[in-house]
C-alpha positions in Angstrom: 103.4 87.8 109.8 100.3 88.1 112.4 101.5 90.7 115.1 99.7 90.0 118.7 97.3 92.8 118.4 95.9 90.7 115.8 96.0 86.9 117.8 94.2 89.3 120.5 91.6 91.6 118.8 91.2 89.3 115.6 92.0 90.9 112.0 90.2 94.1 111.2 88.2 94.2 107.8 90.6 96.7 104.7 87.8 98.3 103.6 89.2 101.5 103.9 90.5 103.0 100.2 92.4 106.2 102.1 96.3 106.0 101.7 97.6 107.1 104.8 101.4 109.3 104.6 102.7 106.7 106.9 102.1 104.2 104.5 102.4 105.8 101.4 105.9 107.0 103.0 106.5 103.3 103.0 106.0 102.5 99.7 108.0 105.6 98.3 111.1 104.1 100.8 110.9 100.4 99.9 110.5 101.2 96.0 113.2 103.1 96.0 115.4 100.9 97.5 114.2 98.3 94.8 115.2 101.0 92.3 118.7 101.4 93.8 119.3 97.7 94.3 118.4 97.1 91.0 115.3 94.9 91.0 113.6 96.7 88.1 116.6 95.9 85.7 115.6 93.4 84.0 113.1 95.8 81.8 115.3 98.7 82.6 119.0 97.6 82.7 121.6 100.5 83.8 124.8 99.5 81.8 128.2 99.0 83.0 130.0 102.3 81.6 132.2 99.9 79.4 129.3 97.7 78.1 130.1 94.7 79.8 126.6 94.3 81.2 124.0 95.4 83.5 124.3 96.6 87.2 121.1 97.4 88.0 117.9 100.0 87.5 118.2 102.8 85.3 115.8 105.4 86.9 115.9 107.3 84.1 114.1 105.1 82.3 111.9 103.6 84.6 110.6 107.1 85.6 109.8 107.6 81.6 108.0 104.4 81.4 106.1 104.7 85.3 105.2 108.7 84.1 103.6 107.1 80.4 101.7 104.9 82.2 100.5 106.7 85.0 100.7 110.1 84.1 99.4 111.5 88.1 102.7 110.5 89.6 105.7 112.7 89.9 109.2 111.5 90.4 110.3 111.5 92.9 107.7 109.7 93.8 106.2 111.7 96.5 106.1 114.8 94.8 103.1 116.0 92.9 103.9 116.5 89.5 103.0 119.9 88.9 105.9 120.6 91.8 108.7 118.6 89.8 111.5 120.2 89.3 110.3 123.4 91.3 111.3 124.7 94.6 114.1 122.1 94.6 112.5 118.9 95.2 115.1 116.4 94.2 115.5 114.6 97.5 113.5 111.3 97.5 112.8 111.7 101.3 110.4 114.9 101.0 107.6 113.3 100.6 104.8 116.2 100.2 102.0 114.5 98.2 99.8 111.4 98.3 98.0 110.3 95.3 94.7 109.3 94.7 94.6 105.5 96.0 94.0 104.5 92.6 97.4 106.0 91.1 98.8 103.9 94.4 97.6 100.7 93.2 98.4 101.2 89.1 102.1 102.1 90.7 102.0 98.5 92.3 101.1 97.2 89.4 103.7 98.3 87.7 106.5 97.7 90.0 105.0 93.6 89.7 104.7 93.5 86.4 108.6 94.9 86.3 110.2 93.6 89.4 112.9 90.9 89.4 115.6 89.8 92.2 119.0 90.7 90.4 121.2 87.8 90.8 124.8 89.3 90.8 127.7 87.7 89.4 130.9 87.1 90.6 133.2 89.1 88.7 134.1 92.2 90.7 134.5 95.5 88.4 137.0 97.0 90.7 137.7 99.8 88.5 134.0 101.0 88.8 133.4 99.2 92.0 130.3 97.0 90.9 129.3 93.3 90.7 127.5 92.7 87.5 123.8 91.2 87.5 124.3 87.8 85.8 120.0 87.3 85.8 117.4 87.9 86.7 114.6 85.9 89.5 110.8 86.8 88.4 109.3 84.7 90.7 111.5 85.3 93.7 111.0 89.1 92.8 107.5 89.3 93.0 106.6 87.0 96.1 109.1 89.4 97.8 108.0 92.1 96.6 104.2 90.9 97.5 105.4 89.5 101.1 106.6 93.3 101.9 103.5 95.0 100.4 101.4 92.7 102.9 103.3 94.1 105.7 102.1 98.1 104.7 98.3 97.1 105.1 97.4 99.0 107.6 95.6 96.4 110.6 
């Protein structure tokens, strides 16, 4: 989307490589709601209690697999690692740490390589009061997922 600052002043050149808190604030909020809406399933499925299927992101094992592959990032994301687990950081809103920009841009490249808009079914699990994820969308996934990062680059 071109905001009016841009139509007026023209688009200012990204050469800048610093990862702002505002943005980086950003990107810990919207991958976490991909997380809980379940768009990284498809490579790691949470499983209906009674095995009738997936309904969405396991954290636990995306954060194993995000943690092997990028070792500098904590989870929550936000945290620095060494502070995991200490001084009760469990919310996903204190974000107290900003990564090298380079860590940043391995984590997007992991969240694309893994994203996929879950396509829910539509059987309702009253008893554990979930809609199970029928498929999964790569494409759709990713050109949202790209779309929204677009909207984080700083002007």
């Amino acid at each position: 989307m071109e905001y009016f600052s841009d139509k007026e002043k023209g688009s200012v050149p990204r050469t800048n490589n610093d990862v702002s808190m505002t943005v980086w604030t950003g990107l810990v909020s919207y991958i976490n709601v991909l997380v809980n809406k379940g768009y990284f399933g498809k490579h790691f499925p949470e499983e209906c209690p009674d095995g009738q299927g997936c309904i969405g992101t396991n954290e636990d094992t995306f954060k194993a697999a995000l943690q092997a592959e990028i070792p500098n990032l904590g989870w929550p994301l936000g945290v620095d690692p060494e502070d995991e687990g200490r001084y009760g950081y469990r919310s996903r809103t204190q974000v107290t740490f900003i990564p090298d920009y380079l860590d940043v841009m391995d984590l997007l490249q992991f969240c694309y390589k893994h994203i996929a808009l879950p396509i829910e079914g539509n059987d309702y699990h009253s008893y554990y009061r979930h809609t199970h994820i029928d498929d999964f969308d790569v494409d759709a996934g990713r050109n949202e997922f790209h779309e929204k990062l677009m909207s984080f680059c700083p002007k």
